[in-house]
N, C-alpha and C positions, 0 to 999 in steps of 0.2 A: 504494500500500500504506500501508496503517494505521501510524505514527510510534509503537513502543512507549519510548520514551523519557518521559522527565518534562519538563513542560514549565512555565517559567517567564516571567510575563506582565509586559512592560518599559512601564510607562504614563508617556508626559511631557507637561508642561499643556504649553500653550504657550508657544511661544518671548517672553521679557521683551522689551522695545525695550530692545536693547542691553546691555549692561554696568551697574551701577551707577560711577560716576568714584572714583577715591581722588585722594584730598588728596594728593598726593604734591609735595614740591619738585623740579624739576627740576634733573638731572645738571648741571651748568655746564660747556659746554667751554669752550676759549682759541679765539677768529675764529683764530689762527694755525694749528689743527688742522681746519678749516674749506676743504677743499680738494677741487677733485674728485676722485674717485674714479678718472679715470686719468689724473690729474696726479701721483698718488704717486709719490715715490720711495725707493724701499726703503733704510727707516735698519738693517734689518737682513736682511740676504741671506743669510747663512752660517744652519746649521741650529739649530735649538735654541731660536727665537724663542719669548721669552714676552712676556707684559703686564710684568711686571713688569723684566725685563732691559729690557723696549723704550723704559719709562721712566727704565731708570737713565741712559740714553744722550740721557736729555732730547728725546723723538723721540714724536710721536703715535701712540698706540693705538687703531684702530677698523677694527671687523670690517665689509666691506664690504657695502653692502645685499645681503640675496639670498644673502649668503654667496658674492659671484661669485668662480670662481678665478681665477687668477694675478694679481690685485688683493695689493697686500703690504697686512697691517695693520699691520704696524709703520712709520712713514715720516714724513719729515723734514716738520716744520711750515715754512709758509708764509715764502720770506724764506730757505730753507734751513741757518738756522743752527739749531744744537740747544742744549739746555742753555739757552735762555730763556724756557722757557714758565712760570708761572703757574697752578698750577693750586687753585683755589676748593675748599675742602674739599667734599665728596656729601653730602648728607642724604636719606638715603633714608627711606621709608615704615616704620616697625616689620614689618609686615604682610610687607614684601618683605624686610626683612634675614633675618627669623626662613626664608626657603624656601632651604634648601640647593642647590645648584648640581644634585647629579644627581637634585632632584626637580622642576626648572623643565620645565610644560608650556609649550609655546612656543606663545604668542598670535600672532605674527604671520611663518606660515611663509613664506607668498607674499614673491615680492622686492618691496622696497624698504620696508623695516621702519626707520622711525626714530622715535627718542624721543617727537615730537607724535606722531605716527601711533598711537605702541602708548599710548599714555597718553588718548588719544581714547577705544582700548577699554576704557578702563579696569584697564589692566595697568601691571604692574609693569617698568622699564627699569632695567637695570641692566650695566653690564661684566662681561666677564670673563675671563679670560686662558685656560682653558680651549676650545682647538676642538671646536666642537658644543654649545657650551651656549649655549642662547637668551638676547638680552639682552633679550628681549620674553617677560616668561611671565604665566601667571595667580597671581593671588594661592593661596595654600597654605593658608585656612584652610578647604576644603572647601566652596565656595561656587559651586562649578562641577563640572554632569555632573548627576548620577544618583545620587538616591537609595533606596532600598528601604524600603517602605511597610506589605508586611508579608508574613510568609513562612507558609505550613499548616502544621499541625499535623505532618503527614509529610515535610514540607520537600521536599514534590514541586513545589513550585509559590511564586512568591511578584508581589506588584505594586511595578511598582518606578517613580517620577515624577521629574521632573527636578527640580532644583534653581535652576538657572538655567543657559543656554544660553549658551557663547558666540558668534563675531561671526559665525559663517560663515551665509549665505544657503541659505534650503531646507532647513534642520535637519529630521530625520524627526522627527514629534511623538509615534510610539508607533512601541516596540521588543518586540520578542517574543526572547528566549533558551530556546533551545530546548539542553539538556544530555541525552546519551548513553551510559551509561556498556556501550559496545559489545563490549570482552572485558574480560578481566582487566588489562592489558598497556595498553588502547587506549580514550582518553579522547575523545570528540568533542562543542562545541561550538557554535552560530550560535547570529549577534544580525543580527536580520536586521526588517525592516521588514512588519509582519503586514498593513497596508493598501494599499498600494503595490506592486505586483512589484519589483524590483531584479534585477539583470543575475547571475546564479549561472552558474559553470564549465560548463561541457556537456561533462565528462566523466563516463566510466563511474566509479561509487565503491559500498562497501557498501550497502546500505539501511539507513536509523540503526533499532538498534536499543538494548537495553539487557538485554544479554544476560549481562553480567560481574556485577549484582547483589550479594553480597556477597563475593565471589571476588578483586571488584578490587582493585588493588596502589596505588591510590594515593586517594584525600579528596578530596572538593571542598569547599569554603567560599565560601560568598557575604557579601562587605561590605557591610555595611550603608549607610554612610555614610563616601566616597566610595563608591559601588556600585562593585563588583570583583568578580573571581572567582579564587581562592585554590588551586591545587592543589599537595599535597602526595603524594609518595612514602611510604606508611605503613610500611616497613619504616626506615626511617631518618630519616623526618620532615624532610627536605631537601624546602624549599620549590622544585618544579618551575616556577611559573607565577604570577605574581600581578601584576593590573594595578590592583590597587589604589593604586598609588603615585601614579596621577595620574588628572587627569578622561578620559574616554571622550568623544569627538566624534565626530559621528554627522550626517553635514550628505549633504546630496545627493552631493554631489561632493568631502568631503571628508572622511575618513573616521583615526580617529588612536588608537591606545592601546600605551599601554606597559606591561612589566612588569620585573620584576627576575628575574634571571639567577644561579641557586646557584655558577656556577663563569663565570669569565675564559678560560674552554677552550672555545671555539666553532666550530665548521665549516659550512659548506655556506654556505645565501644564494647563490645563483649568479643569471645566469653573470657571474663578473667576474674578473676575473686580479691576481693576488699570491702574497701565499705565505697556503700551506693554513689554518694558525691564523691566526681573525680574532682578534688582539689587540686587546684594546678601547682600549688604550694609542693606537693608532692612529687613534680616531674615528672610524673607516671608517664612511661614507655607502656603504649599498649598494644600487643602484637596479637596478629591472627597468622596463626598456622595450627590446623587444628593435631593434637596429642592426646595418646595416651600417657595420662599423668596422675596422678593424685590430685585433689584438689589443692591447691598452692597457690598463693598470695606471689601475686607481681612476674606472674608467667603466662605463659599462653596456654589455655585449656582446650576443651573438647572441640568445641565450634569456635565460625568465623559470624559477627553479626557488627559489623561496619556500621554503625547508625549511634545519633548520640540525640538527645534532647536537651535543647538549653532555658533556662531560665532570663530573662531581661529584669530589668530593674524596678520598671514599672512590673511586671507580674506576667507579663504577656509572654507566651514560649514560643518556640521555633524546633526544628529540627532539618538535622542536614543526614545523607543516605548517600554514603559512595559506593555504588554498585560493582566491586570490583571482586573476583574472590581467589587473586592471586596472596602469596603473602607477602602480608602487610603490615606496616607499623604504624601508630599515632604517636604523637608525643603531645602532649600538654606543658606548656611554659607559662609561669604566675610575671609576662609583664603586663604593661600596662599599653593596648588592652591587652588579653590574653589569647596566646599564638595557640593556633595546632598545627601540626607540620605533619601532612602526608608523606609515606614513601612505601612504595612496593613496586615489584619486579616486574612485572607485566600487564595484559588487560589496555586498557584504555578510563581515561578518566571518567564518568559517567555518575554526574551529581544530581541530586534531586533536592531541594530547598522545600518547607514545608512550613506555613507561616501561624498555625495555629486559630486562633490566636491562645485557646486553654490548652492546658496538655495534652487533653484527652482528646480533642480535635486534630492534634497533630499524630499523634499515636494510629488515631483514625486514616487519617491524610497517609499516613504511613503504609498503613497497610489494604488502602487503596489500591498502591500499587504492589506490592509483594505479597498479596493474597490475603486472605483471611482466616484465622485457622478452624480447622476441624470442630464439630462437634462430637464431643466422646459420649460412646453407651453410657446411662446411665446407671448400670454395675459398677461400672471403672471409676464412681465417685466415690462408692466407698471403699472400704479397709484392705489394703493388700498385705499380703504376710509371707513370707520370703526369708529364705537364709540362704547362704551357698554349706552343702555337708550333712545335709538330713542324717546321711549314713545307709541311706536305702527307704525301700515301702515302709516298713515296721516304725522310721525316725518320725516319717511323713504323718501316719495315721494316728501316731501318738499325740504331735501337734495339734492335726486339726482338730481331735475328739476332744482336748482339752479345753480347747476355743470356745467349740460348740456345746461341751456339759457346764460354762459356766458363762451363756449367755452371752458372748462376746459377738458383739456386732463385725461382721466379719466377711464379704462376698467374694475375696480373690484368695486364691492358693497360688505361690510361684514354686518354678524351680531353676537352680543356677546350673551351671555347668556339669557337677557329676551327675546329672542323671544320664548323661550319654554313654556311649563306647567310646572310650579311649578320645571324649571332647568332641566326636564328628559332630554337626550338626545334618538334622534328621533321624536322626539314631536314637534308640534310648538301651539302657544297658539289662538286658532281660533275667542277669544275676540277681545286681543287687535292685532294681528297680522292676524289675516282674509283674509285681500289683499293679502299676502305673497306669493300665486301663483301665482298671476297676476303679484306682482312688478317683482319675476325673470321672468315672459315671456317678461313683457315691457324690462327687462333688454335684456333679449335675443335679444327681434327683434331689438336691439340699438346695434346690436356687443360687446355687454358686460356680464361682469358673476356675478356670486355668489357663494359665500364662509361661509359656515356654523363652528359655534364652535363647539366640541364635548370635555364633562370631559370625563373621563374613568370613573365615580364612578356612577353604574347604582341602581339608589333606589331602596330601600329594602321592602320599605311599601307601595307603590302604588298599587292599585288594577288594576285588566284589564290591565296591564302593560307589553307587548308582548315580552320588552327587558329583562325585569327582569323573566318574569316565562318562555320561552323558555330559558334562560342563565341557570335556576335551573333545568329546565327537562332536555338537554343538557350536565351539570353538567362541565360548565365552568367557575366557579368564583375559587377566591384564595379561600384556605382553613386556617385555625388557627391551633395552634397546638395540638386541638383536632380532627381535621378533619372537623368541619360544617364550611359553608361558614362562611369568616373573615366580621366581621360589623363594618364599619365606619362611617363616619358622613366628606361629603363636600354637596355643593351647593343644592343637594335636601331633605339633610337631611339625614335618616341610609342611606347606600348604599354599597354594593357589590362593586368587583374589578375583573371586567374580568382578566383572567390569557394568557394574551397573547401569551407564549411561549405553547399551549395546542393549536395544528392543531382544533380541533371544535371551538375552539372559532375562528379561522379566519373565518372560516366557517356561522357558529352564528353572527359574525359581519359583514358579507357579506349579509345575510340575512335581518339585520335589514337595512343597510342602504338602501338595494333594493325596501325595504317597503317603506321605507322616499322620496326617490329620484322618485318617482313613482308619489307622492304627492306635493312636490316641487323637481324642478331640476334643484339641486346644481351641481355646478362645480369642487371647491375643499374643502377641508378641513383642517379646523385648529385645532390640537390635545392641550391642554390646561391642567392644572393642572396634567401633567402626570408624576410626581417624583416616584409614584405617591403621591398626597395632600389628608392631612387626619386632617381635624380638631380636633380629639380627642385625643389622644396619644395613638396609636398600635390599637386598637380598642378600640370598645363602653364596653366593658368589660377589657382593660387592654390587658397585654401581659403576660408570664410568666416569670419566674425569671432564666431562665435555662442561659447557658454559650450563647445562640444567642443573646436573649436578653440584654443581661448583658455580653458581654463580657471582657476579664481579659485587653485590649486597647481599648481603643475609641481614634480615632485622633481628633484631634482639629477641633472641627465644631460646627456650630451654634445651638441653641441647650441642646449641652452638650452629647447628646445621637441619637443614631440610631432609634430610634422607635419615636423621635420627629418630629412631623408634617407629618408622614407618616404611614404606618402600620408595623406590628410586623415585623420584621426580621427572626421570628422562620416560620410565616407563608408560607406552602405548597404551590408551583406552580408546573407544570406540569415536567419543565425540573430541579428541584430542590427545593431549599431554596431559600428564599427569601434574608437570607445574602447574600445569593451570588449573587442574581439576581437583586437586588433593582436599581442598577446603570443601568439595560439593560430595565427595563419598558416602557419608552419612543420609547425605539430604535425597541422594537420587537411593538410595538401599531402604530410607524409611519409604519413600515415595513409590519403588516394588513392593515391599513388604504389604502398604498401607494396600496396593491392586490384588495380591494373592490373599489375605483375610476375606476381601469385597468380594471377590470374585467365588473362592470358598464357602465361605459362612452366609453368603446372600444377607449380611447385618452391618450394622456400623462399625467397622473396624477399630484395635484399639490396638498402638505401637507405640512402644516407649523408646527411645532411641539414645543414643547416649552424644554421638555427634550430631551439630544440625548446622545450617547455614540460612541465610535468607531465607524467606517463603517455607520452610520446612514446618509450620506450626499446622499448615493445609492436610500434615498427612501424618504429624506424630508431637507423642507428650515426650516431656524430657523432664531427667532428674540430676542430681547434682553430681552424680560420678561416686567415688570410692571414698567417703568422709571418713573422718574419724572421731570417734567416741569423746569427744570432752567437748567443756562449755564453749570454745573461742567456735569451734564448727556449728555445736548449735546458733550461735549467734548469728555468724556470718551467713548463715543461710537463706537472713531474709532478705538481704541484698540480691542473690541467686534469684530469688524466687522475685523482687521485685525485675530486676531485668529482663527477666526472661518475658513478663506479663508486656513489657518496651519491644521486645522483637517479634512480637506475635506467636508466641508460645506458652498462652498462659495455662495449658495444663501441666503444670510445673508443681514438682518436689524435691526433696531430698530424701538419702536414707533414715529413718527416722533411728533415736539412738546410738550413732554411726556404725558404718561400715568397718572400720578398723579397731583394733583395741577392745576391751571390755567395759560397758556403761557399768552405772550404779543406780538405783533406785532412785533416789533423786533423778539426779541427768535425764533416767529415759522417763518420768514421769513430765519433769516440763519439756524433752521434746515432745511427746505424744498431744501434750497440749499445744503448743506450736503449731505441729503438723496438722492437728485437727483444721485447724486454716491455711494449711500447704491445699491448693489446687486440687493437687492430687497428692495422695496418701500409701506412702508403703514403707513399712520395717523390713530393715534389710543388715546381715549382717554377712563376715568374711568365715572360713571353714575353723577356722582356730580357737574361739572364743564359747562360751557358754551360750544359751537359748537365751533371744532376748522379745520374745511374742508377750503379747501382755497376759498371759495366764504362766511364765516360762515359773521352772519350780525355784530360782535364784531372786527371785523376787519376793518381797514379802505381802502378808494378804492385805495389807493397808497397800502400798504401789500396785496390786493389781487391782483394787475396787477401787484406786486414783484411775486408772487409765482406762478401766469400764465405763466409768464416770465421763468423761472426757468424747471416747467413741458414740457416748451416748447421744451427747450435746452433738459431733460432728454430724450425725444422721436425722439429730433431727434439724439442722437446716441445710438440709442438700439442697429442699425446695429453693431455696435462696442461691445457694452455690448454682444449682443446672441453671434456673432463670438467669445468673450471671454468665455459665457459659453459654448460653444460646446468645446475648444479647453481643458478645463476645464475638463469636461465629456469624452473628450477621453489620455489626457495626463496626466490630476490631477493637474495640477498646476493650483494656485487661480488669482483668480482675481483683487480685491481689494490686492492689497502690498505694505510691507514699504519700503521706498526707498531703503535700503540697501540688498534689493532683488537682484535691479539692479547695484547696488554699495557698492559690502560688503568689500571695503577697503578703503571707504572713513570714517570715524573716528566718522563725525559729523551725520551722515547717521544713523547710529547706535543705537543712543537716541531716534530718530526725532518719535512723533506718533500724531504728531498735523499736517502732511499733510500726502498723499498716493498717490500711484498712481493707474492706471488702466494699469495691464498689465506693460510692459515696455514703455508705448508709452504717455499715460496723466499722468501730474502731478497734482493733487488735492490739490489747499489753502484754505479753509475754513477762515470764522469769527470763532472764537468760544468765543471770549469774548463780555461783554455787551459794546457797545457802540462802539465798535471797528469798527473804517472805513481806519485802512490800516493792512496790515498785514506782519509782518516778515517774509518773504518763503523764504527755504533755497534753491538754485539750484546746484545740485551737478555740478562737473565739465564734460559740455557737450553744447550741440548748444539745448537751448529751445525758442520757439515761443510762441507766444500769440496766444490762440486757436481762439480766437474773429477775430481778425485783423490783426497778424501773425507780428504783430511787435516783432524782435527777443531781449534777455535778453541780456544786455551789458553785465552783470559781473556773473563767476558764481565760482562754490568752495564758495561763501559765503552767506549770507543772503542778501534779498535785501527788499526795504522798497515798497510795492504793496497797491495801491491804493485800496480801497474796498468797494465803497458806497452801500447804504441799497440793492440796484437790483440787487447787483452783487459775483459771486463766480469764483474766480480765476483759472483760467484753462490754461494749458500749454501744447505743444505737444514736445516730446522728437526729436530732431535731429536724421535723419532717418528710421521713421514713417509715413504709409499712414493710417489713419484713415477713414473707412467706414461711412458716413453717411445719413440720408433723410427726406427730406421734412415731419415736423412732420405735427400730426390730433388729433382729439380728442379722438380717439382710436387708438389700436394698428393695430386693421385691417383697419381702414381707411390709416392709416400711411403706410401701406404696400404696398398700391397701388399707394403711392407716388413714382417718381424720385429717384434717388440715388445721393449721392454727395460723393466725394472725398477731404479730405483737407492731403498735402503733406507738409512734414516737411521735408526735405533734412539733412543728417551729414554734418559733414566738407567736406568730400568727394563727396561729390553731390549726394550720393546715399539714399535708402529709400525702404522700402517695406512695405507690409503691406495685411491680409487675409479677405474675406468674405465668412463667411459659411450661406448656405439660403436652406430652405424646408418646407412645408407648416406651421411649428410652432406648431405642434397637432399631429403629426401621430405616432403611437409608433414603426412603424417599418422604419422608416425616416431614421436610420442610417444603420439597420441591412440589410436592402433592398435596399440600395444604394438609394435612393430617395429623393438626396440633390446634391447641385450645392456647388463648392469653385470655389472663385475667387482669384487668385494672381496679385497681383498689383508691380508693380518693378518700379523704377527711378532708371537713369544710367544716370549723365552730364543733357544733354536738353532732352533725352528721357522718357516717360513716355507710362509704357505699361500695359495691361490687360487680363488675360489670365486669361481663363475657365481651369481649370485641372480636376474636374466635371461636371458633366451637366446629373442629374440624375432625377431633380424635373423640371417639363416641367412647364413651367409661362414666367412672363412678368420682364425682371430686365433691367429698364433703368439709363442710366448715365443722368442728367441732368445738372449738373455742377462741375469744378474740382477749388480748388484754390490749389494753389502751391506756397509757403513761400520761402524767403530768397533769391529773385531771383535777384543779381545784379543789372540790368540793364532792361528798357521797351524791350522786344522783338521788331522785329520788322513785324515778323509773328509766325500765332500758325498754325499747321498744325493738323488736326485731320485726319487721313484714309488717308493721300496724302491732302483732301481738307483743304483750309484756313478756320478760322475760326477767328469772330470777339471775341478780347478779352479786359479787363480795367487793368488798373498797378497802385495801389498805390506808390506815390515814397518815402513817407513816411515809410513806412512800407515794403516796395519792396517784395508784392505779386503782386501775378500774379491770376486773376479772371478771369477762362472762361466757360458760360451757353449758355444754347438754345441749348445742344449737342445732345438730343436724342441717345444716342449713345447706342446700345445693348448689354449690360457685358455677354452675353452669346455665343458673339461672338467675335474675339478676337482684341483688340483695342493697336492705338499708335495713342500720341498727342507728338507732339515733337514742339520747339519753337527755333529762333534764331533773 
């Protein structure tokens, strides 16, 4: 289709041999500070290290080549005595003094950056005590990059030549920028190479249009000299985007631009683990190459999800989305304003601007274009239970039965890896695991499911092995870059790698599970070690030495290199290379998985995945990876689970309890609390450690009637959770948020990632410290209730001191919220056949609303076929009313009871339908309790009181 956008023509002569040199005098160091780099020893260890403290203590400053970590820069000269150094006054270049620290493009990203080195390119070297500012940058008088040659009359179009190129090898010599102005709201971008193909995302996205015309909410401007592109917000004139602050580098493989940042209030960049606000104070390097890792603070994780949202000062947010899914780095620098500095290897630049103006509209805006995700069966909302190590049938049936003889709400059974033969996938091991069609039918006739693991890495040396030699007759595995299938080495030893992006293998993986599911019949599927993990480096032979391999950048990741923990980079897949593809592995394996459940089960699919990438929320849940058993992971998990709700992935968890290490009664009592508002819910732990299920015999009967207690509460408002995932699945806004969703001008809001809410409507406080029985929760300024007992908050704008004993997790309903709830069960289909309840939160104003979406929970054509009931619930003063607006899915949805918060004064009648009805009054708490209504939501209801 025809490109109605405006298109702008990027012309550059060709590349100059080199740099021009500057006269520059060389920095002098002292031979004393002349030491290898892991001969240091840290003159300063304790925190706080600058250049400047590091030289008061007469001790060498230098940033290690590469910037490698746990290298100290601060550290004792040669000789180890301090306080004798010498040091030669710097005469620096004019040229370089006059370029400010956060406008330094850095000339020499690649490791091993030293003074000759970067003065070779012609660049300026200089210190700095600053983390993340290059000592190797280009000169600042505009002498490098792109400049614009001349712009039409209509300013549809303009030519724009280089200036001079720097060092990197293969610079593209013509760029084509192609501009979009697609809604009003939604700004789209490429600078892309108009002679050349280059490697573009192969997902689904709009078709560019330029549809928003004069409509649109924000300005573009093109720099002339630096060439840049300028975009402003017109309603406030808040600079959203501008890379004009430094040169644009455009090399084959190495690809760089930054811009500056209206506000210090930044989110998203995933997947990496910390806390929710990237403080730029922090330097944070945040790299996408997806790994198998542990979860780890300040490294690159599972998935790639390139998208950040910012907060502005007035309150108004924005969001920027570079569609690229080579690997990549960000960097955040605290100047003034605040830089991010793109770089990655490949791809082409491909930005999308997103103007909000509330979070949630941008989040929306967002996933406009990168789909919108799934909605999960309704089974899959509640409790999964999981360990890797049963030990066989007998481990298995002992668990569940204890589950189930003491009431534990419970509808998933998992199993990890040993249930197989020797790790194959498809396989189950008919020794020690034997029973395994029986346990899933008992499971079945119980209203309950099962959930099978699957790696991607299918062995190589099994005989008789129907996944592996149909995969080779087929000729669906990656290739090497000789062409024979790539050989690695995970969980069953050598093993092949399906090539996901290769139509036969969705094909061939449809096939296999049909065989499986034939034998046992599973429900969903859990996709697992899928970066993809490669225990040997690139394969069982190595990889080659070529520029994939090796290329001329590597971002900062764990590691050191591309081809660690996974396989070659050079290696063949169907829709290309594997550089380019390494980040989408997961995303195209959930996206088969999610076709052969469909296709299978004729039901709503359900796939947890462990790697994802853009758009991947369309076809799988994801959890937090391999955690471990203490308070800093339970913490850090709601960070995880708020981001992920940002990239369009909000059926999102963790392990509950963690995955490593042995919990304690406490611990797993406030994760299970926690988790009860994780998205999605599942205990999970590693083969080593004791039973940690909530009936497990290592717990005591007070921890286990805590976390009955707890399951109880999560079931019974799922009603509320599914209506959040539906509205999710049709609008794209997440679930799980942080308060400053709903309040992005409250200040304190902003930091907050130790509570969340659900939606706009629950406020979530957590324990998350050891021994902690009250907790600091901050209420922003509004009318909030006690979800328990509706006692309303005296004070709010500030923190308030909440009481928190071991059974308990602090829950609050926002002023003007009707929340959905019901009678929970020990499943989710007994639960269904419960009652409904209503609990009403009122504003100042006396008003309140609040939705129920309801349909059998399983059917794939539930939305597309109208085959779903909403209910709108409304408060107005003493009236309280309920209206069907659908009535699509024909069933049974009763009212059983409604409480209503904040109510003055005892009534002195309730009226339901015209008839009275008997109701209770707290006068303590001034709710209003009224049951025994029977009342039919499918027909249309008013309870009114005076």
């Amino acid at each position: 289709m025809e490109s109605r956008g405006f298109i702008i023509l990027v012309f550059l002569v060709p590349l100059m041999n080199g740099v021009s040199s500057l006269d520059l005098t060389r920095n002098r160091r002292d031979d004393a500070c002349q030491i290898d780099q892991n001969q240091r020893i840290d003159c300063y260890p304790e925190s706080g290290s600058s250049h400047q403290g590091c030289l008061d203590r007469g001790c060498c400053w230098l940033e290690p080549p590469g910037g490698v970590h746990n290298i100290p820069w601060c550290f004792k000269p040669s000789g180890g005595a301090t306080g004798q150094i010498t040091r030669a006054p710097i005469n620096v270049d004019p040229k370089c003094a006059s370029t400010p620290e956060d406008r330094r493009a850095d000339c020499y990203p690649e490791p091993g950056s030293t003074q000759g080195g970067c003065e070779s390119r012609g660049c300026c070297w200089q210190a700095s005590s600053t983390p993340g500012v290059p000592y190797c940058y280009y000169v600042e008088d505009k002498d490098i990059g792109y400049q614009v040659d001349s712009i039409s009359a209509d300013k549809s179009s303009a030519t724009i030549s280089i200036i001079k190129a720097g060092h990197w090898a293969n610079p593209v010599n013509n760029l084509k920028l192609d501009i979009y102005r697609e809604t009003p709201k939604r700004l789209h971008f490429k600078i892309t190479d108009p002679n050349n193909k280059r490697f573009e995302v192969p997902i689904t996205t709009p078709v560019p249009s330029n549809d928003a015309g004069d409509t649109a909410e924000y300005d573009i401007q093109i720099v002339e000299k630096q060439f840049g592109v300028v975009v402003k917000r017109k309603s406030s004139g808040a600079i959203l985007f501008d890379t004009s602050i430094g040169p644009l580098t455009y090399a084959d493989q190495f690809i760089e631009i930054a811009t500056s940042l209206p506000t210090s209030y930044i989110y998203g960049l995933g997947e990496h683990r910390g806390q929710f606000w990237l403080d730029p104070k922090q330097h944070r390097k945040l790299s996408m190459w997806a790994r198998d890792i542990p979860p780890s603070d300040n490294v690159n994780l599972y998935g790639s999800h390139p998208f950040f949202l910012g907060i502005e000062n007035d309150g108004n947010a924005y969001g920027v989305f570079l569609l690229n899914s080579n690997a990549m780095e960000v960097a955040l620098s605290p100047t003034t304003p605040v830089t991010l500095r793109y770089k990655t290897i490949g791809g082409i630049l491909d930005f999308y601007i997103f103007t909000g103006p509330s979070p949630n509209e941008v989040i929306e805006q967002y996933l406009e274009v990168i789909g919108k995700p799934m909605l999960p069966p309704y089974w899959s909302l509640g409790f999964h239970n999981c360990r890797w190590g049963y030990g066989g049938s007998a481990g298995m049936r002992e668990v569940i039965k204890r589950l189930r003889d003491n009431g534990i709400p419970f509808d998933t059974q998992w199993n990890d890896i040993d249930y197989m033969i020797e790790h194959r996938d498809w396989s189950y091991d008919t020794k020690t695991y034997g029973e395994l069609p029986a346990i899933v039918k008992d499971l079945h006739d119980h209203d309950q499911k099962y959930v099978i693991i699957l790696d991607p890495g299918i062995s190589s040396t099994a005989t008789n092995y129907p996944s592996y030699d149909e995969g080779v007759k087929d000729d669906i595995f990656i290739k090497d870059a000789d062409g024979n299938n790539l050989i690695g080495s995970v969980w069953p030893g050598e093993t092949t790698y399906p090539d996901f992006t290769n139509p036969k293998a969705e094909v061939w993986w449809e096939r296999q599970g049909k065989r499986f599911h034939d034998q046992v019949p599973y429900d969903g599927i859990w996709i697992d070690m899928n970066e993809p993990s490669n225990f040997v480096v690139g394969s069982t032979k190595g990889c080659t030495d070529n520029r994939y391999d090796n290329p001329p950048f590597t971002p900062v990741m764990a590691g050191g290199s591309l081809r660690d923990k996974t396989i070659c980079p050079s290696a063949k897949q169907y829709m290309g290379m594997h550089y380019d593809l390494h980040n989408m592995y997961g995303h195209f394996e959930g996206k088969a998985t999610n076709e052969l459940l469909t296709n299978i089960r004729k039901k709503r699919p359900f796939v947890l995945s462990r790697s994802t990438f853009v758009s991947s929320g369309k076809y799988v849940a994801h959890w937090e990876g391999d955690n471990n058993s203490d308070w800093y992971d339970l913490k850090i998990s709601i960070p995880e689970i708020l981001n992920f709700n940002m990239f369009g992935i909000p059926f999102v968890g963790c392990d509950v309890c963690g995955f490593f290490g042995t919990t304690t009664d406490e611990l797993c009592t406030r994760w299970f609390q926690l988790a009860t508002f994780y998205p999605f819910m599942r205990n999970h732990r590693d083969n080593k450690g004791p039973h940690q299920d909530p009936m497990s015999p290592d717990f005591s009967g007070t921890t286990q009637a805590s976390i009955k207690k707890t399951l109880l509460l999560r079931y019974r408002i799922l009603p509320y959770l599914y209506t959040s995932l539906y509205l999710s699945h049709t609008t794209g806004q997440g679930v799980a948020r942080p308060l400053f969703f709903k309040y992005p001008t409250d200040q304190t809001a902003l930091t907050i990632d130790d509570q969340f809410m659900w939606r706009d409507g629950l406020l979530v406080s957590p324990v998350v410290t050891q021994g902690g029985q009250q907790v600091e929760a901050y209420f922003p300024k509004d009318r909030w209730f006690d979800f328990y007992d509706g006692g309303e908050v005296a004070s709010t704008g500030k923190k308030v001191t909440l009481q928190a004993p071991l059974d308990k997790i602090n829950l609050h309903i926002r002023g003007g919220t009707i929340i959905p709830v019901q009678e929970p069960d020990v499943t989710t289909t007994a639960s269904r056949k419960k009652n409904f309840g209503l609990i009403v939160a009122p504003a100042t104003t006396q008003t309140a609303e609040g939705t129920l979406f309801w349909d059998d929970g399983d059917s794939l054509d539930s939305i597309s076929g109208g085959h779903y009931n909403i209910i709108d619930f409304k408060l107005s003063g003493s009236k309280l009313t309920a209206t069907p607006t659908k009535s699509g899915y024909q069933t049974t949805m009763t009212l059983g009871s409604v409480d209503i918060y904040g109510i003055a004064a005892n009534p002195a009648r309730v009226m339901v339908n015209g008839a009275e009805m008997a109701h209770t009054y707290n006068v303590q708490t001034k709710a209003l309790h009224i049951e025994r209504l029977h009342s039919d939501l499918l027909q249309p209801l008013t309870i009114t009181w005076s």
